[in-house]
Backbone bond lengths (Angstrom), bond angles and torsions (degrees), N, CA, C in turn:
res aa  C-N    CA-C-N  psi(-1)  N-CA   C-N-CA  omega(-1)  CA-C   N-CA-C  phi
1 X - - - 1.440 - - 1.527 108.25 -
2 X 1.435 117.80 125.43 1.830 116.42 179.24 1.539 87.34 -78.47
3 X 1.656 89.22 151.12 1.596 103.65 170.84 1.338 89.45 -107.99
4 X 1.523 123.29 155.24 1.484 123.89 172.15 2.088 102.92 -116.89
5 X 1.252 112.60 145.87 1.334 108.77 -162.10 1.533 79.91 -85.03
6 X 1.416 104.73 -179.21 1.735 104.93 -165.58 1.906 94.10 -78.93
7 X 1.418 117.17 -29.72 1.507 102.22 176.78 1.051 130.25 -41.63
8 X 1.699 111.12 -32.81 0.950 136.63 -149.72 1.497 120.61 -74.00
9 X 1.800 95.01 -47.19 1.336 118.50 -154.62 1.468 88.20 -95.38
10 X 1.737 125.86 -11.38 1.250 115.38 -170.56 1.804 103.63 -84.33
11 X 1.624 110.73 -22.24 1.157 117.44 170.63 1.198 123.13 -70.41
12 X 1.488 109.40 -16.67 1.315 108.14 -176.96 1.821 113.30 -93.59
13 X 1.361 98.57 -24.14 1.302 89.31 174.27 1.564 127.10 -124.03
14 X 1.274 102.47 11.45 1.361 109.05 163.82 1.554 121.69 87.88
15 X 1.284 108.85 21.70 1.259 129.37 171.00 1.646 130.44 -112.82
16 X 1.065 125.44 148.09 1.638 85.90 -179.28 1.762 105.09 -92.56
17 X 1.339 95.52 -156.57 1.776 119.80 176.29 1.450 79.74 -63.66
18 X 1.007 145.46 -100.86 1.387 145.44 -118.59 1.101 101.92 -63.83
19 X 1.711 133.06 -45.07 1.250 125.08 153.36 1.350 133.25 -22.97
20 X 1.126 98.02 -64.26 1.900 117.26 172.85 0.959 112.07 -55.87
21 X 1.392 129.26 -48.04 2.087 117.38 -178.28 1.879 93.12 -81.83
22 X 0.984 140.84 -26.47 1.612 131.47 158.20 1.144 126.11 -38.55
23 X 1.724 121.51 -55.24 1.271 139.61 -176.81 1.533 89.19 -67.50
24 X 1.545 136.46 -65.63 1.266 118.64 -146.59 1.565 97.53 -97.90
25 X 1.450 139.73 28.76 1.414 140.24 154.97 1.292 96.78 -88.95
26 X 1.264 123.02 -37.96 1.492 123.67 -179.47 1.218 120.42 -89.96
27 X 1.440 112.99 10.07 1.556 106.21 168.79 1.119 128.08 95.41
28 X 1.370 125.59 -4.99 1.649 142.76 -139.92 1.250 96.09 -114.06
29 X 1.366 130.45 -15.19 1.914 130.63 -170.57 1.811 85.41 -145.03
30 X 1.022 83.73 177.74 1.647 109.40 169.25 1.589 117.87 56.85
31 X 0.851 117.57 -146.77 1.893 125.56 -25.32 1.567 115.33 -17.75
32 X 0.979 112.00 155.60 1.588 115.54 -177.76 1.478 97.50 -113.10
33 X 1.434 114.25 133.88 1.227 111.40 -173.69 1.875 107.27 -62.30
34 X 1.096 123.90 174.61 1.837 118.12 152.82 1.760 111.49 -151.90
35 X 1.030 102.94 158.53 1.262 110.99 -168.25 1.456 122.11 -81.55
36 X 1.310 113.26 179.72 1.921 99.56 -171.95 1.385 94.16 -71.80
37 X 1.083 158.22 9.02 1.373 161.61 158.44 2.022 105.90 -79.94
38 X 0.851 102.93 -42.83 1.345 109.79 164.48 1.850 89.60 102.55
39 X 1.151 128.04 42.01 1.592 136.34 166.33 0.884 112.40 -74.19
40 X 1.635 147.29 145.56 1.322 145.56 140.80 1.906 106.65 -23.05
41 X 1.400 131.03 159.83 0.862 123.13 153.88 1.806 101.63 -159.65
42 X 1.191 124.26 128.02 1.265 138.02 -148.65 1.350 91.65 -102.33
43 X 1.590 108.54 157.45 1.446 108.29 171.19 1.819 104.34 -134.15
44 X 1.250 123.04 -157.95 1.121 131.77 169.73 1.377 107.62 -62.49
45 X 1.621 101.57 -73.92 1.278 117.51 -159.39 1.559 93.71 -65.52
46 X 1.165 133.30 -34.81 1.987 120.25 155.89 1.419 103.60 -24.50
47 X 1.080 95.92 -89.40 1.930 103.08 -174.47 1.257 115.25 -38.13
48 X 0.846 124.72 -38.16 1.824 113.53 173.12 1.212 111.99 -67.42
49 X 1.299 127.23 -24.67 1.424 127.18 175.59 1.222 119.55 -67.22
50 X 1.660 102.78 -60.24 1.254 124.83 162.84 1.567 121.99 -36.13
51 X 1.210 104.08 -41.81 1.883 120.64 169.93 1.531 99.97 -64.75
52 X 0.974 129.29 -48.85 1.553 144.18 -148.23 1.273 98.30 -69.57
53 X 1.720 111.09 -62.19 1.709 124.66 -152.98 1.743 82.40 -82.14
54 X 1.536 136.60 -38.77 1.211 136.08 -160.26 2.003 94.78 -63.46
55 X 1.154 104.80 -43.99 1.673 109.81 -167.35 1.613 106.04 -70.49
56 X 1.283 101.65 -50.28 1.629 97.41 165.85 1.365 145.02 -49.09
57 X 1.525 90.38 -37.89 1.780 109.66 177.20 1.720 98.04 -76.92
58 X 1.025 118.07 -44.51 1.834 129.59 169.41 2.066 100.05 -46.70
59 X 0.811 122.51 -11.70 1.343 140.83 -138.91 1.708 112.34 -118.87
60 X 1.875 89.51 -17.43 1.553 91.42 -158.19 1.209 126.13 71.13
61 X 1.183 140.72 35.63 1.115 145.23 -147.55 1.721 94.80 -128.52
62 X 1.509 141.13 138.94 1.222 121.89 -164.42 1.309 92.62 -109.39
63 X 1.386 118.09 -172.57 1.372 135.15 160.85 1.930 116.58 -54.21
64 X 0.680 96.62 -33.24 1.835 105.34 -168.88 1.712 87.37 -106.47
65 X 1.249 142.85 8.02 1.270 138.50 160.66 1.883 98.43 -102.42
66 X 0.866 116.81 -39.38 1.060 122.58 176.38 1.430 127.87 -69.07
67 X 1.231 114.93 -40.66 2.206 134.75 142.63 1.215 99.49 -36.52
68 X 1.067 115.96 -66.84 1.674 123.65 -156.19 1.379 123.29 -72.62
69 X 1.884 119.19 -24.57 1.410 122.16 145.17 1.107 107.48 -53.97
70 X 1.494 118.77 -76.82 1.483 121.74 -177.71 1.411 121.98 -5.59
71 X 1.209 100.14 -68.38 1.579 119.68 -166.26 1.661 105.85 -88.88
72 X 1.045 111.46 -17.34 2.022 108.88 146.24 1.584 130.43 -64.03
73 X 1.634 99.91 -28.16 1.426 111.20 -170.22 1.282 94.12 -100.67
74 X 1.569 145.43 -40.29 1.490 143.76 179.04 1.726 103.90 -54.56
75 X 1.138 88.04 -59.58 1.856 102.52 -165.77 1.643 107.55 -59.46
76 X 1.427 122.57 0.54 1.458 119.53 171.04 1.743 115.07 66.02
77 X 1.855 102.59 31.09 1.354 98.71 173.92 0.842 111.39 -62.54
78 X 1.352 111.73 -170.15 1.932 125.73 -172.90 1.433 107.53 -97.21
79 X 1.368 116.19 138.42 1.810 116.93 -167.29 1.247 103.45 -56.41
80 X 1.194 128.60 -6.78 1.726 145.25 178.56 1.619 93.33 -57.61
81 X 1.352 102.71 -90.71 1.058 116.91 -169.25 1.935 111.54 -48.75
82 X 1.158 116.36 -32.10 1.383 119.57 -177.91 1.591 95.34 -65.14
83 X 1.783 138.17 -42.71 1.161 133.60 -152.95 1.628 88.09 -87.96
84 X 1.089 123.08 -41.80 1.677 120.25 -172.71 1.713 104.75 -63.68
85 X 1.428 116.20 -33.88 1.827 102.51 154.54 1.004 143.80 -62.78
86 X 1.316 108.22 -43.30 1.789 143.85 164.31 1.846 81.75 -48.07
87 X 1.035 113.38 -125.29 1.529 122.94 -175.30 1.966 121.24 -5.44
88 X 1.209 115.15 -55.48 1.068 114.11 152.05 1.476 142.42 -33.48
89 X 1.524 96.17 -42.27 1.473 117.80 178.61 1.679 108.99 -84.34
90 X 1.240 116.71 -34.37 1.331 134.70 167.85 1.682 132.10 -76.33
91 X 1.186 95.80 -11.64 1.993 126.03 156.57 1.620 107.88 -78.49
92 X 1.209 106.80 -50.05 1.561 111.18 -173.66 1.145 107.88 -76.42
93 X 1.755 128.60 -31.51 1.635 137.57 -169.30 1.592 90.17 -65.20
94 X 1.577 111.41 -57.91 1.393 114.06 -158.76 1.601 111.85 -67.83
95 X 1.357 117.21 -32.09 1.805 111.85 168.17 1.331 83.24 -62.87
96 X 0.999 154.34 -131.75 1.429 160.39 -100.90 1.553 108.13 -49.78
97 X 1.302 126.62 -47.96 1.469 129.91 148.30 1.566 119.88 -18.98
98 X 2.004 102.03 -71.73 1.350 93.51 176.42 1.399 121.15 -48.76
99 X 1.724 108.30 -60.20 1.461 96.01 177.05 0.951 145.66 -34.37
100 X 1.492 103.25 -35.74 1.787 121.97 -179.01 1.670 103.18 -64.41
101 X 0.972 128.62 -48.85 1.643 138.48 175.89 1.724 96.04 -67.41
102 X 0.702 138.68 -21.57 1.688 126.73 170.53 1.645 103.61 -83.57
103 X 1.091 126.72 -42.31 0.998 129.20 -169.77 1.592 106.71 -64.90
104 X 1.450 101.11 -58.42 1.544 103.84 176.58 1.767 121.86 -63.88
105 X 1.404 105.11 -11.19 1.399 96.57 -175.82 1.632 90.83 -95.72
106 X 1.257 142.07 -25.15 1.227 136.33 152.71 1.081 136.72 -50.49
107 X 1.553 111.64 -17.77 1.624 138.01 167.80 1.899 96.69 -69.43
108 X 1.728 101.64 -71.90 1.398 97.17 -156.35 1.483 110.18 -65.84
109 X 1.401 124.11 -14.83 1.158 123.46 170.75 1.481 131.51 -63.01
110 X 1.593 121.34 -12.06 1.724 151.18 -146.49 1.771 60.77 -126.10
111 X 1.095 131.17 -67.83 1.929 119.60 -143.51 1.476 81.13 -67.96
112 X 1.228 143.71 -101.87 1.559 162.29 152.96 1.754 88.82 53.37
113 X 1.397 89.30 -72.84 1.386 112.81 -166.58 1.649 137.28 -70.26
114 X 1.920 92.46 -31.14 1.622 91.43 160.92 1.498 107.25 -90.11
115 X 0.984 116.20 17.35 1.771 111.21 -170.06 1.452 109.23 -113.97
């Protein structure tokens, strides 16, 4: 298994260090393994997380939405309950979408018009 040093994994996923010890104070990654030196040391299955919590927060998704998967997926709920978050969260993505398209067609309509 490659360990990735935390630079590493921040290159890989586009976050920095400070990100990364945030996500896993908050619970959202890890434990992160560390070495007999006591270093961060990243793994795969890190980075997918790291990808995961990064897409969500991209997502609108808050910190305490982000706990609250967590602790659906730790606690061995039922994929039931994991799809009724998933979906929920994906009701709220899609109002914000529409809005976003009202907004912009209210934009190009102001451009249309001073132009």
């Amino acid at each position: 298994m490659t360990a990735l040093t935390p630079a590493a994994a921040a290159d890989r996923t586009g976050v920095s260090i400070d990100t990364l010890r945030y996500y896993e104070r908050e619970g959202l990654i890890g434990p992160i393994r560390r070495s007999g030196g006591g270093r961060r040391e990243y793994t795969e299955d890190d980075v997918f997380w790291i990808g995961l919590v990064t897409c969500f927060r991209d997502a609108g998704l808050g910190i305490a939405d982000l706990r609250e998967f967590v602790a659906i997926l730790r606690a061995e709920h039922s994929p039931q309950e994991r799809v009724v978050f998933l979906r929920e969260r994906r009701a709220a993505l899609e109002q914000r979408v529409t809005a976003l398209r009202q907004a912009m067609q209210v934009l190009d309509e102001k451009i249309a018009y001073y132009s």
